[in-house]
C-alpha positions in Angstrom: 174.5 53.6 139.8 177.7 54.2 137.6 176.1 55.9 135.3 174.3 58.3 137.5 177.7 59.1 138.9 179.7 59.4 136.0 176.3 61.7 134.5 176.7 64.0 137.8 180.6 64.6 137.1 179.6 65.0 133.8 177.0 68.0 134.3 179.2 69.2 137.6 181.7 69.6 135.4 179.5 71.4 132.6 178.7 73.7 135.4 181.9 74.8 136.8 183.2 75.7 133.0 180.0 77.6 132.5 180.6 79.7 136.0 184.7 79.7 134.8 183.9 81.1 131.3 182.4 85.1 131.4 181.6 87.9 129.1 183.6 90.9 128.6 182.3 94.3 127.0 184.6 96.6 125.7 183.8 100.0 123.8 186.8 101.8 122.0 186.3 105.2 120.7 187.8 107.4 118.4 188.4 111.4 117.8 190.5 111.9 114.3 190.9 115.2 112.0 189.8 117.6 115.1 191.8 120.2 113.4 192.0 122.5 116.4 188.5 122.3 117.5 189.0 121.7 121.0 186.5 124.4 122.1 182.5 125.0 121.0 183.8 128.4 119.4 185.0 128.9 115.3 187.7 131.5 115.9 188.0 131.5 112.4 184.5 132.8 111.3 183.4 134.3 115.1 180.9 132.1 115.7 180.0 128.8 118.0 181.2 125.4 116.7 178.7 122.4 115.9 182.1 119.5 116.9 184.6 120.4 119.7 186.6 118.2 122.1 184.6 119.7 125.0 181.5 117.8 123.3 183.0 115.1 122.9 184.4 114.8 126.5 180.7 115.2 127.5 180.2 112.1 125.9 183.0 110.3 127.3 182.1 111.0 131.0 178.1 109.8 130.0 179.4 106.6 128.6 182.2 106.0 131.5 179.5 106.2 133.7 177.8 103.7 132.9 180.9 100.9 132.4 184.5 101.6 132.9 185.5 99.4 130.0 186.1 102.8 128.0 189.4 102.5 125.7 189.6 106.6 123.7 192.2 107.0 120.9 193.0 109.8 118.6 193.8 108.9 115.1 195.5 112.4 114.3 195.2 115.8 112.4 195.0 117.5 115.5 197.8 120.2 115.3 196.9 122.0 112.6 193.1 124.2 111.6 191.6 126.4 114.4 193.9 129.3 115.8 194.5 127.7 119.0 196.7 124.6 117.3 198.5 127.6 115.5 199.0 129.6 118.4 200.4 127.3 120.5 202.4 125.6 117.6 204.1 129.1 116.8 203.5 131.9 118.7 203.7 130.6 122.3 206.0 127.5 122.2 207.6 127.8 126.5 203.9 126.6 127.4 203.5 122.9 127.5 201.4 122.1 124.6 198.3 122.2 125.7 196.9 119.8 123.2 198.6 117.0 125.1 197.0 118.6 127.8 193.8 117.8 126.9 194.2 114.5 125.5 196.1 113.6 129.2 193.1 115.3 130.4 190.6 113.5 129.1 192.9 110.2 129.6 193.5 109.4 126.2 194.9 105.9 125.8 197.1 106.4 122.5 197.3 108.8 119.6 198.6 108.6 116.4 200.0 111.4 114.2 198.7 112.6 110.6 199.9 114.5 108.0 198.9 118.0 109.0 200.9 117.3 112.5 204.0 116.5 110.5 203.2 119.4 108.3 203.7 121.5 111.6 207.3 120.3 111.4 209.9 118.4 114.4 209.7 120.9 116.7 206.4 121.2 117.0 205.4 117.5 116.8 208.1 116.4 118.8 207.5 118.9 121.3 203.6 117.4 121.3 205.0 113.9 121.7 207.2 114.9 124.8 204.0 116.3 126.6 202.0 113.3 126.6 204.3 112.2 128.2 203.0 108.2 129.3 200.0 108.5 126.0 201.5 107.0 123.3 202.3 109.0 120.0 202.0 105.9 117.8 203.2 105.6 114.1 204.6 101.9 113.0 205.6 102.7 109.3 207.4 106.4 110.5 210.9 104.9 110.2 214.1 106.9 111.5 216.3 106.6 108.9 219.3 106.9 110.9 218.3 103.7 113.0 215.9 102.1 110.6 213.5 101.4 113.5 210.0 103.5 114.3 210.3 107.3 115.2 207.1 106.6 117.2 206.0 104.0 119.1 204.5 101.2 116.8 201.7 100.3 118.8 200.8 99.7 122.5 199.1 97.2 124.3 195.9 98.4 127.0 194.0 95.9 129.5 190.5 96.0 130.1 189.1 93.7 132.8 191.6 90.7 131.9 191.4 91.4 127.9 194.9 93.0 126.5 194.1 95.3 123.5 197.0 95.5 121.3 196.8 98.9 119.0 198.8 98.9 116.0 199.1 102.7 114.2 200.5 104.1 110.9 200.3 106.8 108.7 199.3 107.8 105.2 202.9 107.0 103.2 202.2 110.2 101.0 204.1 112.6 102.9 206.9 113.4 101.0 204.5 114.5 97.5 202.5 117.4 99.9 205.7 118.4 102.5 209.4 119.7 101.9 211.7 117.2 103.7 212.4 119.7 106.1 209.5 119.2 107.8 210.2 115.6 108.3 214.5 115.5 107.8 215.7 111.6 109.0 212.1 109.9 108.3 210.6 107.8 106.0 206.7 106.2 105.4 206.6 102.8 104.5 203.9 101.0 102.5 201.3 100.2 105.0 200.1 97.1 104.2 203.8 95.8 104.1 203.9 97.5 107.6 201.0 95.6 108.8 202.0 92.4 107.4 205.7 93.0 109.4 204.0 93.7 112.7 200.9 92.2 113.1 202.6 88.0 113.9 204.9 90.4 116.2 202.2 91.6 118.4 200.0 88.0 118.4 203.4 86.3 119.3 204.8 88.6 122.0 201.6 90.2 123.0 198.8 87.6 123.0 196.2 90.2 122.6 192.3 89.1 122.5 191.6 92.3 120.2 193.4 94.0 118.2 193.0 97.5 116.3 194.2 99.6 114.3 194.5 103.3 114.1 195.4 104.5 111.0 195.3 108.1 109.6 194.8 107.2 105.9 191.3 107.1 104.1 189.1 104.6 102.2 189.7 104.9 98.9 193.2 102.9 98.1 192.6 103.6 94.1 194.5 107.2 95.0 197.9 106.9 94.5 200.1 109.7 95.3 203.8 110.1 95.4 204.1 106.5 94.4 202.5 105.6 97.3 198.7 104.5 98.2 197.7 107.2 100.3 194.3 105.7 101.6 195.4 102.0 102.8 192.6 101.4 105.8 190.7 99.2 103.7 192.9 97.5 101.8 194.9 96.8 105.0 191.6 95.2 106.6 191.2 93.3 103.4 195.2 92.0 103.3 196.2 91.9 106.3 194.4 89.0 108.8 194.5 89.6 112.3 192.5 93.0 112.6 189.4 92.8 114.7 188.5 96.7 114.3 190.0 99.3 112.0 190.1 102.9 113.2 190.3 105.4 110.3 190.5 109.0 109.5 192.2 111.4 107.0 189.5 111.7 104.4 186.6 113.6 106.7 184.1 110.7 105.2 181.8 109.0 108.1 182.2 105.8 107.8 181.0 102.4 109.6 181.0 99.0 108.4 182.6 95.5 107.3 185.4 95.1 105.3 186.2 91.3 104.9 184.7 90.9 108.4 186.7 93.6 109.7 185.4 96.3 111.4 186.5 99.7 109.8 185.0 103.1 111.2 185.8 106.7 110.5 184.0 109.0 112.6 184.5 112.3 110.0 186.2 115.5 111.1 186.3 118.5 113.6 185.2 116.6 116.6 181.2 116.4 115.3 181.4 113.0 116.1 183.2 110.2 117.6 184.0 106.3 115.9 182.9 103.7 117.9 183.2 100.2 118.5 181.2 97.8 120.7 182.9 94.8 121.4 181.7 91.8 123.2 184.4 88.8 123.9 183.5 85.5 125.3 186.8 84.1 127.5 186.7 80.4 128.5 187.8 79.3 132.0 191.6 79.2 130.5 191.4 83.0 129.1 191.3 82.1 125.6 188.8 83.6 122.8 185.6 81.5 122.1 183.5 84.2 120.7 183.8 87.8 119.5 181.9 90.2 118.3 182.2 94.1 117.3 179.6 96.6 116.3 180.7 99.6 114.2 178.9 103.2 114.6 179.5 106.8 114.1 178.1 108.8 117.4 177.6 112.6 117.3 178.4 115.2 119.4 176.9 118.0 118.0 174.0 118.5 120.1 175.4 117.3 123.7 176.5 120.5 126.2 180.1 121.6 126.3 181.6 119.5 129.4 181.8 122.2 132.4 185.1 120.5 133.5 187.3 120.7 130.2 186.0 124.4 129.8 186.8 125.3 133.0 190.6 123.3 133.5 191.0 125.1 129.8 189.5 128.7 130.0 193.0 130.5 130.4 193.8 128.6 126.7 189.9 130.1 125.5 191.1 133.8 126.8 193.9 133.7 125.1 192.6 132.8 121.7 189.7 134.8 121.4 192.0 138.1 122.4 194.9 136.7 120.0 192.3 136.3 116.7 190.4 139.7 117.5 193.5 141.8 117.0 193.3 144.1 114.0 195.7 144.2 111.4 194.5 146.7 108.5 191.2 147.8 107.2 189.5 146.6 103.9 187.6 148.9 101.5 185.4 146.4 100.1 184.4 142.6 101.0 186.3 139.6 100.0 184.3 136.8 98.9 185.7 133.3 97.8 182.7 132.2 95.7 183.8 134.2 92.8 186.8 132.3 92.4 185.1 129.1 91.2 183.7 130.6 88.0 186.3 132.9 87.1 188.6 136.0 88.4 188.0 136.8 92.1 189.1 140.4 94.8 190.0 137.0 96.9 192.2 135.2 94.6 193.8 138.2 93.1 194.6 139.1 97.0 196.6 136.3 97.6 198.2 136.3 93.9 199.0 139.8 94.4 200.8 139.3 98.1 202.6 136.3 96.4 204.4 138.3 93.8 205.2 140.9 95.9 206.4 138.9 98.8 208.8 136.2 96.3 209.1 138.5 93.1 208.2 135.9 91.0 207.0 136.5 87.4 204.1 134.2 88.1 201.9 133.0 90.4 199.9 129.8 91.2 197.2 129.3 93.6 193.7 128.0 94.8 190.9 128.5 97.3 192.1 126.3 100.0 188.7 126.4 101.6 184.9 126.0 100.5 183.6 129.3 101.4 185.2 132.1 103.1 184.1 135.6 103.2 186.3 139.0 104.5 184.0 141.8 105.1 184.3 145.1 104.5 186.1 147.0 107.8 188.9 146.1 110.3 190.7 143.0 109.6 191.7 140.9 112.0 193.9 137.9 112.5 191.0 135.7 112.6 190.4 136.7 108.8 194.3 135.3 107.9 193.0 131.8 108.9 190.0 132.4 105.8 192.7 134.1 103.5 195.3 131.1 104.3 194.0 127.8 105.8 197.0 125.9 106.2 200.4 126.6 107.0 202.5 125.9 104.1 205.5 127.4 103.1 205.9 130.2 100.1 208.1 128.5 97.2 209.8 130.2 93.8 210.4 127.4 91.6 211.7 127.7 87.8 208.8 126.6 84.8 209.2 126.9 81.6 206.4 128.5 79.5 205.4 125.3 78.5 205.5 123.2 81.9 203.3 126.5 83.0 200.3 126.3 80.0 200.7 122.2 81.0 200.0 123.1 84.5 197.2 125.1 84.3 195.8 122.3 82.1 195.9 119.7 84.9 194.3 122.3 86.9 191.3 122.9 84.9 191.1 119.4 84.5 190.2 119.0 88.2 188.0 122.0 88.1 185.8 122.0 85.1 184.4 119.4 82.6 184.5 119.7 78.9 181.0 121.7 77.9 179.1 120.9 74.9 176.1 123.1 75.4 174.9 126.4 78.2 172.9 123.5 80.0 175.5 121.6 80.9 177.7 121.6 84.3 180.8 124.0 84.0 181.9 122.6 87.4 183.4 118.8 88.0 180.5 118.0 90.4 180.7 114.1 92.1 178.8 111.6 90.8 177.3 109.4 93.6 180.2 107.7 96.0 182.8 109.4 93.6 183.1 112.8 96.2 185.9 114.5 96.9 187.4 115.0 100.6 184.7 115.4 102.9 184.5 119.4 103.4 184.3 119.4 99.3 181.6 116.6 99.0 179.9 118.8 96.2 182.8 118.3 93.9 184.6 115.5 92.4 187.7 116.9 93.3 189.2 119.7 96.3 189.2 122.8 94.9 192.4 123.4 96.8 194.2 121.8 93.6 192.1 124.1 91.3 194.9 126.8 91.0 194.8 129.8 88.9 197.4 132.1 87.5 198.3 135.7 87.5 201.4 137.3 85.7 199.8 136.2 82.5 196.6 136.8 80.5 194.9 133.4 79.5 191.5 132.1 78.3 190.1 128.7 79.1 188.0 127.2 76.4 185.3 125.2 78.2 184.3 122.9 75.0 188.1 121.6 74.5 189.4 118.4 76.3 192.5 118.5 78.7 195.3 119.6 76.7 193.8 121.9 74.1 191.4 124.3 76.7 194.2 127.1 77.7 195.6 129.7 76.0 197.9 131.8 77.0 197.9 135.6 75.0 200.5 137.4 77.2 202.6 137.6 80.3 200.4 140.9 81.9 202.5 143.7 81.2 201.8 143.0 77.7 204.9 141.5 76.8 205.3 137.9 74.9 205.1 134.9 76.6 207.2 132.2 75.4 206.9 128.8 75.8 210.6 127.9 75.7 211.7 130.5 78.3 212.1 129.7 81.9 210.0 131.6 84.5 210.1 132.1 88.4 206.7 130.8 89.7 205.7 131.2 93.0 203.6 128.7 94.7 202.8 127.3 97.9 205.1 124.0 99.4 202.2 121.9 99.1 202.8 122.6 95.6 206.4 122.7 95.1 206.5 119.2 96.5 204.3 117.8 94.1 200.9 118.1 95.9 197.5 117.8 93.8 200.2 116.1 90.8 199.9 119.5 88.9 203.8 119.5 88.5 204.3 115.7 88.4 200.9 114.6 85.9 200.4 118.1 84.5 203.9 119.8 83.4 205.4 116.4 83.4 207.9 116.6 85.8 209.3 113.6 87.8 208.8 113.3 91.5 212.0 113.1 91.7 213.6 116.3 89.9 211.1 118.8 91.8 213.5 119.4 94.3 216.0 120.9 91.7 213.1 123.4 90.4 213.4 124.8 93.6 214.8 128.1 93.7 213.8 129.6 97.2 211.7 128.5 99.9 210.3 130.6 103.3 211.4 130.0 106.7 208.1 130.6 108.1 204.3 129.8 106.8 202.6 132.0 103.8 200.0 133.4 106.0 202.3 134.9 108.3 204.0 136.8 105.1 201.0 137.1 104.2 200.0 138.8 107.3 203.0 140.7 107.4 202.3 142.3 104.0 199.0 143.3 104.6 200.1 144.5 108.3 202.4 146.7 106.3 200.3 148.3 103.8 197.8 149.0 106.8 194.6 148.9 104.0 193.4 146.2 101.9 191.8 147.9 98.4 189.9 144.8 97.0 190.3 144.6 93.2 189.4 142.2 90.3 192.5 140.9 88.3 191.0 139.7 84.8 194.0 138.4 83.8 191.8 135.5 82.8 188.2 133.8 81.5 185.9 131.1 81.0 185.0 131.1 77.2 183.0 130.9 74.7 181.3 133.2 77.3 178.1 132.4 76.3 178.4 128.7 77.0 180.3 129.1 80.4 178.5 132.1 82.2 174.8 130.3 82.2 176.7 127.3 83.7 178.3 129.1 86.0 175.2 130.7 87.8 173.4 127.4 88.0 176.8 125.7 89.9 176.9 128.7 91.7 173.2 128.1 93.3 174.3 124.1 93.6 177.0 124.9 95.6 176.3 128.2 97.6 172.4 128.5 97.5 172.3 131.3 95.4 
């Protein structure tokens, strides 16, 4: 009879902690590197988008209506790309930003800011992080050196039926080698594994979160070091730092979803055509602690869901106004543009922006590179829509002082990205990627971006395809004719991407320290190159397309074969 009894308490007992402990599904998603595209329209090239926030919320609204355990981050990169970022960064800054707008709209739970939103500069950014007013602007290693304390909030703790969800964010540390200090004056980026280590027993001891995540906007690949500094930790923060259950990534435009030392890391790519995901199912027993957990990774597009009818209709004033803002004409062009040509030698594109850089900064030289893939400017009006192809990002127009020597070691660093060392017409002239070994996800093609692949004009100079780094360029003339000398200083103009040691063409290729650029520095814009730029070519009313052959692939017929077969690899034709 005892033992019956005690045997009922037993299993009665069994019972009520099986009723006491219950399952809890979560899903946290993730938007990162939108660049602008908020709406299913390219401004840029006239045409309808594949991503766009208004897809994405689509997807939102199907998946919270189906469970309301719905947690939505953005991991940054969101200020900077389409026109509408631009315009509302710069043209009309009395209206409340109406990218905080959306992301209240759409009831973000936190952002976190990347390196094109501090590239936009304080007042823009901090104007952005004012009108999200209660969302979070999150950024644990951007210190305030004033206070030595986060400029943004470190992380923030959400609750979803009973679990607390503690999300820890930071920033690629590389800042200061791609942006003049202007744009970020009293901050610093700290190492973020060291940043991680420092806050992760802070948030298990004061928050006593069942999950915890972090939203970092930083890539994969942690063997890039730049500025000193590892500018794609995700990974190697997942891998060092315990305590993680899911790592939210972004930065480097590469899909990603997987395990990392049982760490959950996903990167859903760029320009809102997808969203990162993770499915997570935690076991509580009847005391609220953890006894199981599980996350699933995935990458979910948008691309072929409907715009959502509610975001385009709370947002069709902003729509309006960017359509009629990119459609206004600014001069006329005689002859089509094309940015193809600049892979494989001389380009009417290149020599454009060459051209409207000496005569905007009245350098001797110039320095530049496609900062896109493709981009074409057709013959007939041109509009502001067409600045965004002939200047994608909004850096700032730099003279800096080079010595002939620092110059021809410049371009040599600059090749070395672009081309590989020939030995016959069959081989590649381009640096293509070998597999896994791609550049940044809009330049998969390539091993490297060809937005370090800068050129020169105010010289004449030949590239010898079948010499190694160091012994490929030679530089005849300065292009009036004249000597160049490789012990005289010259005023270079280039962009502040550049100047501040972006693409290591200064630092790796003429040699000079990070930390003496500053005092090569000889003058510096107050506003972004493509508005000079648009200014200039405003002025002049027409845009006569010409060829500057200043310079060449050789021996020609080694490099010109190449150079049609990349051509076809990377264009079609």
């Amino acid at each position: 009879m005892l033992f019956r009894n005690i045997l009922s308490l037993t299993l009665m007992a069994l019972s009520l902690n099986n009723i006491a402990a219950r399952e809890v599904n979560v899903t946290i998603l993730e938007t990162t590197d939108m660049h602008g595209n908020f709406f299913p329209r390219d401004f840029i090239n006239a045409r309808s988008a594949d991503g766009s926030l208004a897809r994405v919320a689509t997807l939102v609204d199907s998946l919270r209506s189906r469970h309301s355990n719905i947690v939505l981050l953005d991991n940054g990169d969101i200020l900077q790309g389409q026109p509408t970022a631009y315009y509302y960064n710069f043209v009309d800054t009395a209206t409340t930003h109406p990218v905080a707008r959306m992301l209240n709209f759409l009831g973000y739970d936190a952002a976190s800011i990347g390196n094109h939103d501090v590239e936009t500069g304080h007042d823009v950014y901090d104007r952005y992080r004012t009108a999200l007013g209660t969302t979070p602007l999150l950024g644990a290693n951007v210190i305030d050196t004033a206070t030595g304390q986060p400029y943004l909030t470190p992380y923030t703790v959400v609750e979803r039926d009973g679990l607390r969800i503690a999300i820890l964010g930071m920033l690629t540390p590389s800042i200061p080698a791609w942006l003049p200090e202007n744009l970020w004056s009293g901050l610093r980026f700290d190492d973020m594994v060291a940043t991680a280590s420092h806050w992760i027993p802070i948030i298990r001891e004061k928050e006593q979160p069942h999950i915890i995540v972090g939203l970092f906007h930083s890539g994969k690949d942690s063997s890039v070091i730049t500025g000193g500094m590892m500018e794609n930790a995700s990974l190697e923060v997942a891998s060092k730092v315990p305590g993680f259950d899911v790592i939210f990534f972004g930065h480097d435009h590469k899909p990603h979803a997987d395990y990392t030392d049982g760490v959950a890391v996903i990167n859903p790519g760029a320009h809102a055509a997808a969203v990162g995901a993770a499915d997570i199912t935690v076991t509580l027993d009847a005391d609220g602690n953890v006894t199981a957990k599980s996350v699933s990774p995935r990458v979910i597009p948008v691309t072929q869901l409907e715009p959502d009818e509610r975001f385009m209709n709370e947002f069709s004033t902003e729509m309006k106004t960017i359509s009629d803002f990119v459609d206004r004409r600014v001069a006329e062009s005689t002859d089509t543009l094309s940015l193809r040509d600049a892979y494989f030698g001389p380009s009417s594109f290149m020599t454009l922006i060459h051209d409207l850089q000496l005569a905007i900064s009245g350098a001797d030289i110039s320095f530049a590179a496609p900062l896109t893939m493709d981009a074409t400017i057709a013959t007939g009006p041109v509009r502001i829509n067409d600045m965004f192809k002939l200047y994608k990002y909004e850096n700032l127009l730099y003279t800096i002082r080079l010595s002939g020597r620092e110059i021809k070691d410049y371009l040599e660093e600059s090749y070395d990205k672009w081309i590989q060392t020939m030995t016959s017409p069959d081989d590649h002239l381009l640096r293509f990627a070998s597999s896994g070994d791609a550049a940044k996800g809009d330049y998969a093609r390539l091993k490297n971006p060809s937005y370090n692949f800068d050129s020169a004009a105010g010289i004449v100079y030949t590239v010898d395809v079948t010499r190694p780094r160091g012994e490929r360029i030679t530089i005849i003339s300065m292009a009036d004719g004249t000597p160049f000398d490789a012990d005289k200083d010259y005023k270079v103009a280039v962009n502040s991407y550049r100047a501040n040691g972006g693409g290591d063409l200064l630092t790796r290729g003429a040699g000079i320290p990070l930390n003496q650029l500053k005092s090569r520095i000889l003058t510096a814009t107050d506003k972004d190159l493509r508005y000079y730029l648009m200014k200039e070519i405003e002025r002049r009313g027409v845009i006569e397309p010409r060829v500057d052959s200043c310079w060449k692939f050789i021996p020609e017929q080694i490099a010109a074969p190449a150079a049609l077969r990349d051509r076809a690899i990377l264009f079609g034709r």
